[in-house]
C-alpha positions as CSV (number, residue, x, y, z in Angstrom):
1,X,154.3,-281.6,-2.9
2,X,153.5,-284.2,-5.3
3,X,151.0,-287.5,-4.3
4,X,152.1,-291.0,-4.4
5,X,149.3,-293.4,-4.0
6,X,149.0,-297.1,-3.3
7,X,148.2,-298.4,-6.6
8,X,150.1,-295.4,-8.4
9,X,151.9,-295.9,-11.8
10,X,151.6,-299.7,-11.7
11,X,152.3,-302.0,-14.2
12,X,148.6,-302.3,-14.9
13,X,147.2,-298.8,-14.3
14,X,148.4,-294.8,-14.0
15,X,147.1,-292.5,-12.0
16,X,149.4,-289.7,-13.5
17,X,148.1,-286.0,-13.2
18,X,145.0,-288.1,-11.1
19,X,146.0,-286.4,-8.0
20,X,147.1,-282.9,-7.3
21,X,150.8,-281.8,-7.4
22,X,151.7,-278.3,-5.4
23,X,154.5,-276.2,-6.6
24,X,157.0,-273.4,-5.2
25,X,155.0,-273.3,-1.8
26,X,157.6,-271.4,0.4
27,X,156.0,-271.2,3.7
28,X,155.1,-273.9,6.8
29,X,151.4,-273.1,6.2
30,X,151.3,-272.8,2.6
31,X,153.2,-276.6,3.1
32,X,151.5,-278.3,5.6
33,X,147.8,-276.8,3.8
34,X,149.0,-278.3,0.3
35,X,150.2,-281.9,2.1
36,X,146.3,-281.7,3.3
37,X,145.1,-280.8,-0.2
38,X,147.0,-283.6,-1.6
39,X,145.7,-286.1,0.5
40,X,141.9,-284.6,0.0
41,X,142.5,-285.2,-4.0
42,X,142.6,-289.1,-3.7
43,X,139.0,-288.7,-2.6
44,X,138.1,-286.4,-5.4
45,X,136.2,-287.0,-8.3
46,X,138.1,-287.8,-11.5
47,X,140.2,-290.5,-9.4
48,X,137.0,-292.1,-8.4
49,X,136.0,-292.9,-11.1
50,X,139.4,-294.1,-12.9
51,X,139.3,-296.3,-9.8
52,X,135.7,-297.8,-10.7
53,X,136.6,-298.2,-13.8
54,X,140.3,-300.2,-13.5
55,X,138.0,-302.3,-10.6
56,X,140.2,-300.9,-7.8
57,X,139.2,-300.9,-4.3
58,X,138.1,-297.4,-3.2
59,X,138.1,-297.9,0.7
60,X,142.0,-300.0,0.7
61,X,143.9,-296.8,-1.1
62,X,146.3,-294.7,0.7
63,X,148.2,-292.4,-0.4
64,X,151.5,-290.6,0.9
65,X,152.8,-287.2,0.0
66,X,156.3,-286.3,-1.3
67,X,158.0,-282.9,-0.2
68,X,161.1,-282.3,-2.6
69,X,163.1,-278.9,-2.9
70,X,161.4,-276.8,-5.6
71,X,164.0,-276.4,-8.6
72,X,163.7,-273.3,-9.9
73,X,164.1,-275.0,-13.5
74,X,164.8,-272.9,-16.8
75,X,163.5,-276.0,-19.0
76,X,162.1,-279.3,-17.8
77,X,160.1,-282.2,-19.2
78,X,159.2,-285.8,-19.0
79,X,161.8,-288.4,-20.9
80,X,160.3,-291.9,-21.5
81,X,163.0,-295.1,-21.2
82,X,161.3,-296.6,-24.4
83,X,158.8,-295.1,-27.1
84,X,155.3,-295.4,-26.0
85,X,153.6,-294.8,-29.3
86,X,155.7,-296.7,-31.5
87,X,156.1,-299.9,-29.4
88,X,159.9,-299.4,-29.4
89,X,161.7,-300.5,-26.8
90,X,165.3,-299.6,-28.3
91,X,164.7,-295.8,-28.3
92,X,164.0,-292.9,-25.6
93,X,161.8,-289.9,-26.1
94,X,162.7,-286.8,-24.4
95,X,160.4,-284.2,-24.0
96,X,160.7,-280.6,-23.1
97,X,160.0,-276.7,-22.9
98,X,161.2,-273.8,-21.2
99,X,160.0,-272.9,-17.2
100,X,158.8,-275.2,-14.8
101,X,157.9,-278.8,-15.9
102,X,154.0,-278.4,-15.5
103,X,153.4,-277.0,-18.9
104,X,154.2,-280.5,-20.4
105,X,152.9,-282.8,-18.3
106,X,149.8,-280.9,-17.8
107,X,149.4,-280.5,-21.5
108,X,149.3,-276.7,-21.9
109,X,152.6,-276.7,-24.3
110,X,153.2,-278.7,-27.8
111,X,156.5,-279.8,-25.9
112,X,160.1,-280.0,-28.4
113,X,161.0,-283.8,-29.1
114,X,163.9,-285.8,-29.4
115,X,164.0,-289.3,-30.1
116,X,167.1,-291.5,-29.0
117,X,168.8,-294.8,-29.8
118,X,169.3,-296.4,-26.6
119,X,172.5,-298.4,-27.1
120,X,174.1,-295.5,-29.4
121,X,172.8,-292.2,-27.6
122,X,172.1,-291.2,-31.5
123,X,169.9,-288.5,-31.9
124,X,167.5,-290.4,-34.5
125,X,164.7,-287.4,-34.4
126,X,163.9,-283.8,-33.2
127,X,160.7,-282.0,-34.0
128,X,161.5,-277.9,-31.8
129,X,157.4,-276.7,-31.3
130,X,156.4,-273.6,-31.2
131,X,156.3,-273.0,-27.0
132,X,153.3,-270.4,-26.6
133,X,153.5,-270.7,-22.7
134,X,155.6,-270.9,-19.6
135,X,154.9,-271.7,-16.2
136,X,157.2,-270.1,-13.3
137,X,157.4,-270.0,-10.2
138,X,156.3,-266.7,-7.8
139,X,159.4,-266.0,-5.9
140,X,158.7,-264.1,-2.9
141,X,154.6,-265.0,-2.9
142,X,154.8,-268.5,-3.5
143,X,153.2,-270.4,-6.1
144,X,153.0,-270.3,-10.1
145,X,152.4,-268.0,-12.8
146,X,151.7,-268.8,-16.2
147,X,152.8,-266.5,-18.9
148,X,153.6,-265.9,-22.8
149,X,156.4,-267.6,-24.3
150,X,159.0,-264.6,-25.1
151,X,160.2,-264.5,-29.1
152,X,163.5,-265.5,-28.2
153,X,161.7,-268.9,-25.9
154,X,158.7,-269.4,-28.6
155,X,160.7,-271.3,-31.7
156,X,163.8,-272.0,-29.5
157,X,165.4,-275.7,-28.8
158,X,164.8,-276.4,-25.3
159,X,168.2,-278.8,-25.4
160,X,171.4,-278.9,-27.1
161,X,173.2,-282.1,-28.1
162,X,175.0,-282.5,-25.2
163,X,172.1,-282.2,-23.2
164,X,170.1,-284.7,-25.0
165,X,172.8,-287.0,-24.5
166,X,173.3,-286.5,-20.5
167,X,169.7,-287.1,-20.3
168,X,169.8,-290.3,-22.1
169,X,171.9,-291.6,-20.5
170,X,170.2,-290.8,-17.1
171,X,167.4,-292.7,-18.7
172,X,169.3,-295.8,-19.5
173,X,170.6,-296.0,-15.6
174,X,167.6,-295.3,-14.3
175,X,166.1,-298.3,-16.2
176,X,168.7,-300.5,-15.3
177,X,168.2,-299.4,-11.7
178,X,164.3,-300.6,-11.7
179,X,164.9,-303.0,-14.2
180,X,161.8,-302.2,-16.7
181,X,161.0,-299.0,-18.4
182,X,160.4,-295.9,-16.8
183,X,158.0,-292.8,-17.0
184,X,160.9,-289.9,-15.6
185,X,160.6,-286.1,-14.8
186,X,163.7,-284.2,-15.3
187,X,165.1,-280.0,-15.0
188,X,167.7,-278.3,-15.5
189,X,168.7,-275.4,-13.5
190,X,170.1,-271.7,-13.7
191,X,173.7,-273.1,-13.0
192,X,173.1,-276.2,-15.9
193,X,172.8,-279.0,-13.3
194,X,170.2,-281.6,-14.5
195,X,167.8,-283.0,-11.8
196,X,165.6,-286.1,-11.8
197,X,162.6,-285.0,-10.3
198,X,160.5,-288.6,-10.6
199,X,160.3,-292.0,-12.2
200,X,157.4,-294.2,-12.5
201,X,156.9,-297.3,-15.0
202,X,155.7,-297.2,-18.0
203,X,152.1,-298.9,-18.3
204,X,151.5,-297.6,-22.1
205,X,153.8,-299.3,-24.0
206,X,152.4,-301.0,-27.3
207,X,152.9,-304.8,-28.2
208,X,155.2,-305.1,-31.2
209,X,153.4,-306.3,-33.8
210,X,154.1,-305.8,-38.3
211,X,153.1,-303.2,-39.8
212,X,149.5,-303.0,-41.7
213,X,150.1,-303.7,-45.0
214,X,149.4,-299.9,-47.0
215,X,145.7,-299.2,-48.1
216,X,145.4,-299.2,-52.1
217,X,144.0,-295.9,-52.0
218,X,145.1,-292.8,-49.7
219,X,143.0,-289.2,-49.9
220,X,144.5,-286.2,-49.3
221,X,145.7,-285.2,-45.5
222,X,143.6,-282.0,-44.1
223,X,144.7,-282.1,-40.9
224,X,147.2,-283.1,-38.8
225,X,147.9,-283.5,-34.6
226,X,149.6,-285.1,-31.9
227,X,148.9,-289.0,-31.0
228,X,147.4,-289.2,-27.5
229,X,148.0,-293.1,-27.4
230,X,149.8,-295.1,-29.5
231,X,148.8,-297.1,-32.7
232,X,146.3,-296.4,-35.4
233,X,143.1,-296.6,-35.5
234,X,140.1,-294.9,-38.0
235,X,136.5,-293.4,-37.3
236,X,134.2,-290.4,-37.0
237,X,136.4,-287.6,-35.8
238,X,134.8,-285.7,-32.5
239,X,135.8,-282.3,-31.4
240,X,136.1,-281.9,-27.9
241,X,135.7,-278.3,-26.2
242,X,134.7,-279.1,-23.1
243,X,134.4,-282.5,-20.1
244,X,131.0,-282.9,-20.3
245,X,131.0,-282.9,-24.0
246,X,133.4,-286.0,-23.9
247,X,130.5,-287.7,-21.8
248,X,128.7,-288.6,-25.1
249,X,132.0,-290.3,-27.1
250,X,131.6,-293.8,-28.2
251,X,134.6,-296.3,-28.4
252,X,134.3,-296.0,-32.3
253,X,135.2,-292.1,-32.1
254,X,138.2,-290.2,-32.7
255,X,139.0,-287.4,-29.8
256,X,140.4,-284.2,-31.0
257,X,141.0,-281.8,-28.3
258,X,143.0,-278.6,-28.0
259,X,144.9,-280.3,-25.1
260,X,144.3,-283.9,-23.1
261,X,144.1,-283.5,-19.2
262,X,143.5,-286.1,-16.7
263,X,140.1,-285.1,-16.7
């Protein structure tokens, strides 16, 4: 079960991760009391607020809820149409780890990555993470569990070639289909067969603009991350542990969290 709200993903605004998302729920109870919670969760705190602060009406939102057939995915991920971060609109970015898809978009994985050229289907880039956690689902109970990655899923490609290439090209007819990039969910099953589990628009994507010119002097790197949002930007680093702690940021901070949630 998985929400889909009147002003959801728009051009202007995304309310991805906002509302709740239900997996591997097996029975007509267990169903019909996740469609409720669903619907409860576009009343619930972290979306009111996003609302008041994108200026959208509170009382004029609906929201419907979408029941698809549970995949019982070996590896999943999000693949992006274009490349957010760099402003590129002639690339994809594919995304992935092993289990059930909720480990990357929550967050709770340093996903593998693999950067396309759209017109090609050349792989320009892939970085394989270090996977520490899978999600599954429970299958006579219902449900998820989250466990450790196994050595042989830890250090491991979550796609081959081939796979990286019947994905992107997925992408590119799914982007012609809306006609504007898209935000897609995508797994792949025990018998191989690739599923598209949901495409949205993209409402990140960076203006092109040149490149800064170099500063004169660079300092020595101590540490390095993952971007949250695309460009580049410099201040006073703030280390993030916990929501009420990001209460007191400023807009001339830095974030630096273990993991970003919608929270």
């Amino acid at each position: 079960m998985r929400s889909s709200a009147t002003a959801e993903d728009t051009a202007s605004a995304s309310f991805a991760g906002m509302n709740e998302t239900f997996l591997n729920e097996r029975s007509e109870s267990a169903v019909v009391d996740a469609v409720r919670r669903c619907w409860a969760s576009l009343f619930g705190a972290r979306t009111i607020f996003y609302r008041a602060k994108r200026g959208l009406d509170q009382a004029g939102m609906d929201i419907a809820v979408v029941v698809q057939r549970q995949i019982a995915s070996t590896r999943a991920g999000v693949m992006f149409t274009v490349d957010p971060a760099a402003g590129r609109e002639d690339r994809l970015v594919i995304e992935g780890s092993f289990g059930l898809g909720e480990s990357v978009v929550s967050g709770s994985v340093s996903p593998d990555r693999y950067v396309v050229d759209k017109e090609s289907l050349r792989i320009l880039a892939r970085e394989v993470r270090r996977k520490e956690l899978v999600v599954e689902g429970v299958p006579e109970a219902g449900g998820t569990v989250v466990r450790a990655a196994r050595a042989d899923e830890a250090e491991t490609p979550t796609l081959d070639d081939r796979e990286v290439h019947e994905l992107a090209e997925l992408g590119r007819r799914i982007e012609n289909h809306y006609g504007a990039p898209q935000d897609t969910e995508w797994a792949y099953d025990h018998e191989g067969r690739v599923w598209m589990l949901q495409s949205r628009p993209v409402t990140t994507l960076a203006a092109s603009e040149e490149p800064a010119p170099s500063p004169d002097q660079t300092g020595r790197v101590l540490l390095r991350g993952l971007g949250a949002a695309p460009g580049s930007a410099s201040g006073r680093a703030r280390v993030v542990a916990t929501l009420a702690e990001a209460g007191d940021l400023s807009d001339a901070d830095v974030l630096v969290a273990h993991m970003t949630t919608p929270d």
